[in-house]
C-alpha positions as CSV (number, residue, x, y, z in Angstrom):
1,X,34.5,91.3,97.1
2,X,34.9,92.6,93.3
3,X,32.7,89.6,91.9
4,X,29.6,90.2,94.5
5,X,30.2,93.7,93.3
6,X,29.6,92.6,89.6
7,X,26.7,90.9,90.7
8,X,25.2,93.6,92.6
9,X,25.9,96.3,89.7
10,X,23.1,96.3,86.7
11,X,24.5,95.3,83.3
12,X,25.9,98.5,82.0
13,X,24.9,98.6,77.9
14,X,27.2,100.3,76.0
15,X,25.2,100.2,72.5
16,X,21.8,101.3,73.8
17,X,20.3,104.9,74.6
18,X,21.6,106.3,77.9
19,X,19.4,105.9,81.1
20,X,17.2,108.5,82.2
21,X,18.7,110.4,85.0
22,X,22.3,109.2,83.8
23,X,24.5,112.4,82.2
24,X,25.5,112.6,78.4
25,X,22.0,114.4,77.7
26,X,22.5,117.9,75.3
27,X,19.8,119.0,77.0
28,X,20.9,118.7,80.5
29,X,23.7,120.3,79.8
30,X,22.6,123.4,78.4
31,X,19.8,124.0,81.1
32,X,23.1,123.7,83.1
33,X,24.6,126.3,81.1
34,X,21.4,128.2,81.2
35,X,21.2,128.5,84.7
36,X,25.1,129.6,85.2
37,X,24.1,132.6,82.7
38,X,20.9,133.5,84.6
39,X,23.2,133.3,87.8
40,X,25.8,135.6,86.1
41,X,23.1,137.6,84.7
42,X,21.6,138.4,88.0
43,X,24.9,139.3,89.6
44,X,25.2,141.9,86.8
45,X,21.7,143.5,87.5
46,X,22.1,143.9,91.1
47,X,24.6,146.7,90.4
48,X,22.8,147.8,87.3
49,X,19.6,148.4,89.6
50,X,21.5,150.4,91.9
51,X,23.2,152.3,89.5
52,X,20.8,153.0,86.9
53,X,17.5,152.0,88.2
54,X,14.8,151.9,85.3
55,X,12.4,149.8,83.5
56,X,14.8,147.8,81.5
57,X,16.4,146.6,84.7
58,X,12.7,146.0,86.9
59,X,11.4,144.0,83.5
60,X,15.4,142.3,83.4
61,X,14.8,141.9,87.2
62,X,11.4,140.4,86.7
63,X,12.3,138.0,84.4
64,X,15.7,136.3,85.6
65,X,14.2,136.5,89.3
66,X,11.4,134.1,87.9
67,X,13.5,132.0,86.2
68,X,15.8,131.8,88.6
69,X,13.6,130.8,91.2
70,X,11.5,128.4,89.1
71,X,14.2,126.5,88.3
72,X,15.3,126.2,91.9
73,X,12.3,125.3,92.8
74,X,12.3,122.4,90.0
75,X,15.3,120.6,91.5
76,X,13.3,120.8,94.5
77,X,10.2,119.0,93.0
78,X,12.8,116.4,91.5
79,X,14.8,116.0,94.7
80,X,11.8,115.8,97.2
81,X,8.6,114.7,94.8
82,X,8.2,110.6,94.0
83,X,5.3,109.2,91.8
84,X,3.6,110.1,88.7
85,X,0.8,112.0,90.4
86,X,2.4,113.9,92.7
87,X,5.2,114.8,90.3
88,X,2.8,116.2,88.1
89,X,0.3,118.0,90.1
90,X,4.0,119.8,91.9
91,X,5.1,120.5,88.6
92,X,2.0,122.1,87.6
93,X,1.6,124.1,90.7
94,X,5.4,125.5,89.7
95,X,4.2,127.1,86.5
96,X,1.0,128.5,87.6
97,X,3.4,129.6,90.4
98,X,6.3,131.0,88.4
99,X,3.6,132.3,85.9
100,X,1.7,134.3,89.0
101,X,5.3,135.5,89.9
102,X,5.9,136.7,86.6
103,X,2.9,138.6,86.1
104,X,2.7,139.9,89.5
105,X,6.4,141.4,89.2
106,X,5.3,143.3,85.8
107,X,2.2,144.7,87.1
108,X,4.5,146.1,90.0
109,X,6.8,147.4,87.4
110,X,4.4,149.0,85.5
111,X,1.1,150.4,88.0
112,X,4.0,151.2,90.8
113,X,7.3,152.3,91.2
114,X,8.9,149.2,90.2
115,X,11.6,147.0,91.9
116,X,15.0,148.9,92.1
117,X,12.9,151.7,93.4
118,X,10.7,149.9,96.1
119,X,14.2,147.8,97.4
120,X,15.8,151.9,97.6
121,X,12.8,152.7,99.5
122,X,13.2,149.7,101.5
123,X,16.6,150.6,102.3
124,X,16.4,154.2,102.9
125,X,14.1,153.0,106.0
């Protein structure tokens, strides 16, 4: 069972570059770290919005909501998306996305009352 195992298993090289997909990457691992912070970050504005509601915290709001869902989103793509094409036009449609969401959420924060106030008028319904 072990040796049709061997044979099954690709060649595993040591001395070469690691395979895409495969961990070891510095990169991977702080976008890892990345989204933990954004994650911790958000559980810290959720009180802050109802605490202190202002525009630091709608613009703080803004930005780690976007990220936060971009990203999601992404491991989506990656998880559900297969071939060059496809996997290109879904990851453009993510920026202009994220980028819409983005600029929408500002304009609401700055022509209107802004997000911790329209979620307390939602509430106070």
């Amino acid at each position: 069972l072990g040796a049709a195992a061997a044979r099954c298993a690709p060649a595993r090289d040591s001395h070469g570059p690691p395979r895409q997909g495969h961990g070891g990457s510095k990169a991977a691992s702080l976008h890892w770290t990345g989204e933990r912070a954004v994650s911790v970050l958000l559980l810290g504005l959720l009180p802050a919005a109802y605490l202190c509601p202002g525009p630091a915290v709608d613009y703080s709001l803004a930005a780690a909501l976007t990220l936060h869902g971009h990203w999601g989103l992404g491991q989506v793509i990656t998880d559900y998306v297969h071939g060059d094409v496809p996997i290109k036009v879904a990851n453009t449609g993510l920026y202009v996305l994220s980028a819409l969401t983005f600029a929408g959420l500002c304009h609401f924060n700055y022509h209107d009352v802004g997000i911790c106030k329209a979620v307390a008028m939602l509430w106070s319904l």
